[in-house]
Residue, then its C-alpha position, 0 to 999 in steps of 0.5 A: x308566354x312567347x305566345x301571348x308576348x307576340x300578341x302583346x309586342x304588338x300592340x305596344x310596338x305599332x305606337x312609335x311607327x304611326x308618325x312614319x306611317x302617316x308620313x308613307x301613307x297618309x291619313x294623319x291622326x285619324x289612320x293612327x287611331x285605326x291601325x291600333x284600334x282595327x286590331x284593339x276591335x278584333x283582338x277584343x271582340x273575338x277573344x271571347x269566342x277564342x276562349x270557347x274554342x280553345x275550351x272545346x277543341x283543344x288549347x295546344x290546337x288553336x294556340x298552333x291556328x292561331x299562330x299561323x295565323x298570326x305570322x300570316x296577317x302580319x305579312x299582310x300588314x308588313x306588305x300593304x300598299x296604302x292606309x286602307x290595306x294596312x287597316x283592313x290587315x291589323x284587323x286580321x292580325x287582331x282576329x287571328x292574334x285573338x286565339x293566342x292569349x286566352x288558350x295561353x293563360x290557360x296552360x299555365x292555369x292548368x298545371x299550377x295551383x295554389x302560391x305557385x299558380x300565382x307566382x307563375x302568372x307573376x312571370x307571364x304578366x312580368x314578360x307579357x307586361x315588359x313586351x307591352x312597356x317594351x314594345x316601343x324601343x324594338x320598334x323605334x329601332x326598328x323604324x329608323x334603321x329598316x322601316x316600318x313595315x319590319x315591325x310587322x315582318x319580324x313576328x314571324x321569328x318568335x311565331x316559328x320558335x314558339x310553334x317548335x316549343x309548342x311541339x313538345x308541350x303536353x296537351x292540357x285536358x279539356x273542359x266537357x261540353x264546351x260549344x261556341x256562340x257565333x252569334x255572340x261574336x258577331x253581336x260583340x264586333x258589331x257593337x264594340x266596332x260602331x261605337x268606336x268608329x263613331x267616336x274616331x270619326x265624329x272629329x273629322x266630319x262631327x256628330x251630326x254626320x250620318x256615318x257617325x249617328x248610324x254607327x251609333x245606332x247600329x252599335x249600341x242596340x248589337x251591343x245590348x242584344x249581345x248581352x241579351x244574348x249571353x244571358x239567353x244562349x246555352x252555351x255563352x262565349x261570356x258566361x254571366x254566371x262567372x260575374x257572380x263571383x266577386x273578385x271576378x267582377x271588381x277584377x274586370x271593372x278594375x282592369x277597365x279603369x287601369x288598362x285603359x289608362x295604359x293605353x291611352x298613357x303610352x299611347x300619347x307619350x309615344x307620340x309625343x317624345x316624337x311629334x313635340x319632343x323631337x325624338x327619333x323612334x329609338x329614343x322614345x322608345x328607350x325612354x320607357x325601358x325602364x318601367x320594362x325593367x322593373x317589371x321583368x325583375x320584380x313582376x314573379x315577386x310580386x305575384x308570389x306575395x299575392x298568393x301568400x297574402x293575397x291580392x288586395x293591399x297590392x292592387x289597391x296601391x299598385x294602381x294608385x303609385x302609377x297613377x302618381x307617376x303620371x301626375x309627375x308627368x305634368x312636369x313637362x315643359x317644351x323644350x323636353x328634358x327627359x332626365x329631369x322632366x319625364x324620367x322621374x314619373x317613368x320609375x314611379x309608374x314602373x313601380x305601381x305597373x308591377x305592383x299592379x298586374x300580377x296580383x290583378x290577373x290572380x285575383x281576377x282567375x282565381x275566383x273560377x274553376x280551374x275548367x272555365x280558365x280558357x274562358x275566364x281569361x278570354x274575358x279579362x284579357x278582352x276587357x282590358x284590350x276594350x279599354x284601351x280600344x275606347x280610350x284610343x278612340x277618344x285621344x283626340x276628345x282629351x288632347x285636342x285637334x294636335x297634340x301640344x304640351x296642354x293636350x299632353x297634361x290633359x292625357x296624363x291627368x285622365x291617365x293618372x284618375x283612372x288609374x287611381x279609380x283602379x285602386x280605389x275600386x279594389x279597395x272597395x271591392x277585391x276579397x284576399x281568399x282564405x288562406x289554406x292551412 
C-alpha cells in the first residue's frame, strides 16, 4: 500500500503547489497542465510495460527499482531550476513511479482470494484513494510553510520505510513465460504523448499551428499501430485476450469515465479555492479532507460488501452520488463561503468515491487469473492515469482562457456527467460473479 500511496500522493499533492510554481517559474496555465500531465504521460504509458516486468522478473525486484527510482527523480524535481527541467524531471518521476503500482496491486492479489481479496483491496484503494483526496492538504502545508519543492523532496521518507518493509516481504511466484514488448511501449508514449500536447498547446498558438497538427499526426497513427501491435506480438504488454472478459472491459470503460472526472474535479477545484477563492494552499487542501476521511473509514467496508454481493449495485450508484456532489457544487458564488457553498457537495462526493473505488478494482481484477494480476492492473491503473492525463489536457477547452465562476460550473457539470456515465455504464454493462456455495 505504501507503494502505490507515494505514486498516488503525488499526483494529487502537485494540484495546490501550480500557482506557487508559475509564480517561481513562469510558464502560466500552460506549465500547469505539463507538470501534472509529463507525469500522468509517463506514469500511463509505461505502466504496461512495468506490469510485464514485474510478471517476468519478479514483483519484490521492480517494486525495489522502481522506488529507487522514484526517490531520485523526485530529487530532480525538487532541485530544478526552471519550468523546462521541472518538466522534463515529472517526466522521469512518472517513468520511474511507473514500476510501483502494478507489482503492488499484484501482491496483495497473490496472497488473497475470494471475500477476502476483495476486502484487501477495499484497504489498498481506501489508503491509495485517501492519498489522491489527501494529497492536497500535505501539500498545501507544505507550499506555505517551506515551499514548494519540499513536496517533491519529502517522498524520500515514505520511499526508505517502504524499502525496509519491502526486505522482509515473501517474494510471490512468478507467472511463466512472461516477456516484454518494448516496442509496444514506445508506439503507447508516442501515441498518448501527441495527442496530448497537441490538445495543451493548440490554446496558446491554435489549431493550425504546425507543432499541434504535427503532433497529431505523428500521435494518432503510433497510437492505431500500437493497437496493431498488441494484436500481433507474442508477448503483449496488453494482452487483448484479457478484454474478452466482460467485467474487464465494462470495468476499464468505466474507470475512463470516473477517473477522468476525478481528475479533472480536483484538478479545478484546487485552483480554484486558490485563484478565485483566495485560499491559501493548506486551506484548500483541508477543504477536501473530508472525502479522505470518509474513504479510510469506510473504503474496506465497502469492498467487503463487494465480495459478499458483488460489485454491481455499488458501482452503479457509487458513481452516480458523486456525481450529485458535484451538481451540488454549482452552488458556488463569489464570494466563496465554503460551509455553505462547497462543503455540502465534498461529503456527498466522499460518499459516491468510496462506494465506487473498491468494488470498481474488484470487479475489474476479478475476472482474470490470479498470473496475469501484475498485468491486468497495469492496465486498469494505466487507463485510469490516461484519463486524467486527457482531461487535464482539455481544462482550458471546458473552463475557458482563466478560470472564473462560469468555467468552474462548467467543469463541475462535465465532472458530475462523467462521473454518472460511470454508473450508467456498470449498470448496463458489470456481472455480480456467481457466488460460491
Amino acid at each position: 500500500m505504501l507503494a502505490s500511496l507515494v505514486t498516488f500522493l503525488d499526483a494529487a499533492i502537485i494540484n495546490v503547489a501550480l500557482p506557487s510554481m508559475v509564480r517561481d517559474l513562469g510558464g502560466g496555465l500552460a506549465l500547469q497542465q505539463w507538470v501534472v500531465d509529463a507525469y500522468l504521460i509517463t506514469l500511463g504509458a509505461l505502466m504496461l510495460v512495468a506490469g510485464s516486468l514485474s510478471d517476468a522478473f519478479g514483483r519484490k525486484r521492480i517494486l525495489r527499482l522502481g522506488l529507487l527510482g522514484f526517490g531520485v527523480t523526485s530529487m530532480l524535481c525538487a532541485l530544478a531550476p526552471s519550468g523546462t527541467v521541472l518538466v522534463l524531471a515529472r517526466g522521469l518521476q512518472g517513468a520511474t513511479g511507473a514500476l510501483l503500482v502494478p507489482g503492488s496491486l499484484a501482491i496483495i492479489l497473490s496472497f488473497f482470494s475470494g471475500p477476502a481479496q476483495a476486502k484487501a483491496i477495499g484497504a489498498w484503494t481506501g489508503w491509495t484513494g485517501g492519498a489522491f483526496i489527501a494529497g492536497p492538504l500535505v501539500g498545501g502545508l507544505l507550499v506555505d510553510t517551506v515551499g514548494w519543492r519540499w513536496i517533491f523532496a519529502i517522498n524520500v521518507l515514505p520511499i526508505a520505510l517502504t524499502l525496509a518493509l519491502l526486505a522482509r516481504l515473501e517474494e510471490p511466484p512468478q507467472p511463466a513465460g512472461a516477456r516484454i514488448d518494448i516496442l509496444g511501449a514506445v508506439l503507447a508514449c508516442i501515441g498518448l504523448g501527441g495527442p496530448v500536447y497537441a490538445l495543451i498547446e493548440q490554446e496558446k498558438v491554435g489549431w493550425t499551428h504546425p507543432t499541434v497538427w504535427m503532433s497529431l499526426g505523428i500521435g494518432v497513427p503510433a497510437f492505431i499501430a500500437f493497437l496493431v501491435q498488441e494484436r500481433r506480438t507474442a508477448h503483449p504488454m496488453m494482452p487483448p485476450g484479457l478484454f474478452r472478459e466482460r467485467n474487464f472491459w465494462v470495468g476499464n470503460l468505466a474507470t475512463t469515465a470516473i477517473y477522468g472526472a476525478l481528475s479533472l474535479g480536483m484538478f479545478v477545484i484546487t485552483l480554484f479555492l486558490q485563484e478565485v477563492g483566495g485560499f491559501r494552499a493548506t486551506t484548500a487542501g483541508l477543504a477536501l479532507m473530508p472525502t479522505t476521511v470518509i474513504m479510510l473509514l469506510l473504503s474496506s467496508v465497502f469492498g467487503g460488501l463487494s465480495g459478499r454481493f458483488g460489485p454491481r449495485l455499488f458501482m452503479t450508484v457509487g458513481p452516480c452520488v458523486a456525481g450529485c456532489g458535484y451538481l451540488l457544487m454549482l452552488n458556488v458564488r463569489v464570494p466563496l463561503d465554503f460551509w455553505t457553498q462547497l462543503l455540502p457537495g465534498v461529503l456527498v462526493f466522499g460518499v459516491g468515491l468510496t462506494m465506487t473505488v473498491a468494488p470498481l478494482t474488484a470487479a475489474v481484477l476479478g475476472s482474470i487469473r490470479s498470473e496475469q494480476a501484475g498485468i491486468g492492473s497495469a492496465i486498469n491503473n494505466a487507463i485510469s492515469r490516461v484519463a486524467g492525463l486527457i482531461a487535464i489536457a482539455l481544462t482550458g477547452l471546458i473552463v475557458g482562457p482563466r478560470l472564473d465562476v462560469a468555467g468552474f460550473h462548467r467543469a463541475m457539470i462535465t465532472t458530475a456527467v462523467l462521473l454518472m456515465l460511470g454508473g450508467v455504464i456498470s449498470a448496463v454493462g458489470i456481472r455480480n460473479p456467481p457466488r460460491k456455495a
